[in-house]
N, C-alpha and C positions, 0 to 999 in steps of 0.2 A: 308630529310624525306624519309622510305622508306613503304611497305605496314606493316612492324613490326611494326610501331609503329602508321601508323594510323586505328582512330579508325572510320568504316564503315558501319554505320546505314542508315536504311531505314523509311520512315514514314509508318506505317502501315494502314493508312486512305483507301487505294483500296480494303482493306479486313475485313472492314466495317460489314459484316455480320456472319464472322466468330465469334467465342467465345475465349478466352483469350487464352484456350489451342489448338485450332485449330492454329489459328493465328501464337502462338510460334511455332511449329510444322511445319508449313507451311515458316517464314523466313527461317529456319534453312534451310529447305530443299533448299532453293534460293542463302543460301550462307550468310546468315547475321547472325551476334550474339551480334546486337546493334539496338536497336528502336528508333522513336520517338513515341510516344503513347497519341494517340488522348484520351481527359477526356471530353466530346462532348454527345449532346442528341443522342438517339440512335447508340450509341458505345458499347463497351462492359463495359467500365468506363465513369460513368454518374456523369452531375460536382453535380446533385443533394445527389448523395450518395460516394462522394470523398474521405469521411473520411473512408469509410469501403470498396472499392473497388480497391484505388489502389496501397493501402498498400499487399491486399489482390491481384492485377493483379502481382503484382513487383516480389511479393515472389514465383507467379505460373510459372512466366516466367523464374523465376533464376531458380528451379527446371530444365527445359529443357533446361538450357544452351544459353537463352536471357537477357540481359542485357537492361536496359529503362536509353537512354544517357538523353532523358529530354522527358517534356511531351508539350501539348498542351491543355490549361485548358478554359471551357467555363464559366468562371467567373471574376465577376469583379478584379481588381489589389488590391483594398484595402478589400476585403474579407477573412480575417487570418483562413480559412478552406484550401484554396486553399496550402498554406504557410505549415500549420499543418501537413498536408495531403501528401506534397512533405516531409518534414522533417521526418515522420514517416513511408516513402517507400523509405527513401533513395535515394530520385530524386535529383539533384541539379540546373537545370534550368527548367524553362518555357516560350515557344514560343508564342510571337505575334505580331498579324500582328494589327494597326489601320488603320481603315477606315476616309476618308473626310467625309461620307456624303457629306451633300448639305453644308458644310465647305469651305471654302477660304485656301490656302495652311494654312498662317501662323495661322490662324483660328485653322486649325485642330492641326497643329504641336502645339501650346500652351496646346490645350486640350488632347495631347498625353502627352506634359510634368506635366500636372495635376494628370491623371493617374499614370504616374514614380512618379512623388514626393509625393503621397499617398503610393507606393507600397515601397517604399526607408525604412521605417524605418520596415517593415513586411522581407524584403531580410537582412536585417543586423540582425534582432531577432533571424530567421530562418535560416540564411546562403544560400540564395536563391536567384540566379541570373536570372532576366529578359532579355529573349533574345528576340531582338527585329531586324525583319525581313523586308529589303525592297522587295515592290511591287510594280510592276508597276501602271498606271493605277490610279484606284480611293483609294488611301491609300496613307499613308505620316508615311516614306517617300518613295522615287518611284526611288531613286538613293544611288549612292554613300554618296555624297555630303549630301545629307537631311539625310543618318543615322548620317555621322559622327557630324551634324551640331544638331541633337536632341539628341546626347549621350555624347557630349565634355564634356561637365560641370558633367556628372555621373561619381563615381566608377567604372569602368570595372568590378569589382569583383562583383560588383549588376546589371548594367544595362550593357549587351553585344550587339556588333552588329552578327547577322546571315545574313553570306552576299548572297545574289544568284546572280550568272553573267550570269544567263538568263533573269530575270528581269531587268539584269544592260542594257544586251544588246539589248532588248526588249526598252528601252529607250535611246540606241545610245551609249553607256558608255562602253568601254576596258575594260576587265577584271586587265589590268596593272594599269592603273588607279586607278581604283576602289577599289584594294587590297592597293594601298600605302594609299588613302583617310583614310579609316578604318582601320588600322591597331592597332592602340593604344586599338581597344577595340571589335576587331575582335575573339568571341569563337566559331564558328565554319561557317564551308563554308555549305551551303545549295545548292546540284549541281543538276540541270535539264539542259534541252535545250528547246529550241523554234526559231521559226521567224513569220515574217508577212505574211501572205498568202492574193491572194487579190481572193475577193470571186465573182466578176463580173468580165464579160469580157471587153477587149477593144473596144468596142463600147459605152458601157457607159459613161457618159457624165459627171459625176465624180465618183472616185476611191473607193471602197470600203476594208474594211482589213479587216484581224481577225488573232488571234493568232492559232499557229498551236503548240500543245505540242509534242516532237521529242524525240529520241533516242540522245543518246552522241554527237554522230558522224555527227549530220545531224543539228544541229540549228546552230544558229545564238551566241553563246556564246562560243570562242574557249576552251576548257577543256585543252589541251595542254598547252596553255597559262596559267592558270589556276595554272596546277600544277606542271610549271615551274616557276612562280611568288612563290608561297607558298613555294616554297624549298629554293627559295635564300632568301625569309622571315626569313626563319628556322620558319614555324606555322609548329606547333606540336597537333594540336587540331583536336577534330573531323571533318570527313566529312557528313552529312546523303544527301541520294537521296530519293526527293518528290516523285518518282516512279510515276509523273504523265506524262499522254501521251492523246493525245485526240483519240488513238485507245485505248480506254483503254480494250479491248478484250485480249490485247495483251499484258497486263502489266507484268505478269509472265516471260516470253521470251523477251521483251524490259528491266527488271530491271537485269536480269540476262547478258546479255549482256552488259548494262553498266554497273555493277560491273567489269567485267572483261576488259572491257575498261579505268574507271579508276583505276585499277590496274595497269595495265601497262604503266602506266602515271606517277604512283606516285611513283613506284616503284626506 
């Protein structure tokens, strides 16, 4: 793999209050000519007007030289707007994350495959892959293991994993690991970092944690690993970075810096 050929998108969610041509305007200046593009209440593409806005975002952003690798839709899986509306802006995936709620793991994991198997025959109509994201935490699944054990039995061509090995490591899991589990249906690597931060002192009489959102170089998820693992893969697929950070003040100067970090990684 070298940086020719992958392709390095960013989520655009931290700039939230921009407008579509602000927004364009503003990756580019950052070094990106690849999105993920949140379709979210108050965004600039709203899932209520999807049919008219992000046929209508897609075509503003190719104008300045942005590219939408997939998007992020707040609508149900079996709702054929959401489908129509990717088919007619040229998008070919959609990201998501399920939640447990107040679910049982396999609890929720069932009701996540009710979801795919409603969305299965709308992705084969349309040509529309579901990409589906682990999370740490209250979502299923939360590893390696529970994406590749919710996605086996799907087409990779419809239902993809979106791996992040900050969430892997966030839950104890090697990024080496993690990449051979999913592999069969691995379309793109989702890169951040993190670790646990403990937010009481040592006198406390028990431990408290919390997550800390980090720069490349500083979590708890090796990126060198990473994309040292993906080369001898030979993955050829996208990269995007969730450009989150809990300084989020600073997200401009922290995503730019990791661009340039994993550049020289994958290079």
């Amino acid at each position: 793999m070298s940086t020719n050929q992958t392709k390095f998108a960013v989520f655009v969610k931290p700039w939230k209050q921009m407008s579509i041509v602000e927004m364009g305007e503003h990756v580019r200046k950052l070094g990106f000519q690849w999105i993920e593009l949140p379709v979210r209440p108050g965004f600039a593409c709203t899932p209520e007007n999807i049919e008219q806005d992000l046929p209508k975002a897609v075509k503003t952003l190719a104008e300045l030289g942005v590219n939408v690798l997939n998007v992020t839709v707040a609508l149900p899986l079996d709702n054929e707007l959401l489908y129509a509306a990717c088919e007619a802006a040229g998008v070919r995936m959609n990201r998501v994350i399920f939640s447990r709620g107040q679910l049982g793991y396999w609890e929720a994991e069932a009701d996540a495959r009710r979801q795919l198997d409603a969305a299965m025959p709308l992705c084969e109509k349309y040509a529309i892959q579901i990409g589906v994201q682990n999370h740490y935490g209250g979502s299923v699944p939360i590893n390696s293991m529970g994406l590749y054990h919710l996605l086996k039995d799907y087409n990779p061509k419809y239902a993809g994993a979106i791996w992040d090995p900050a969430h892997n490591a966030l839950q104890g899991e090697e990024p080496e690991v993690g990449l051979d589990i999913v592999q069969s249906h691995l379309c793109v690597v989702n890169l951040k970092n993190a670790y646990w931060r403990r937010i009481n002192g040592p006198e406390a009489e028990v431990a408290q944690w919390e997550v800390y959102w980090t720069s490349g170089r500083k979590g708890r998820a090796s990126w060198a690993s990473v994309a040292a693992k993906i080369k001898q893969m030979n993955y050829t697929g996208p990269v995007c970075f969730s450009a989150e950070y809990t300084a989020e003040h600073d997200v401009d100067q922290l995503i730019v810096e990791d661009l340039a970090f994993a550049k020289s990684l994958f290079a």
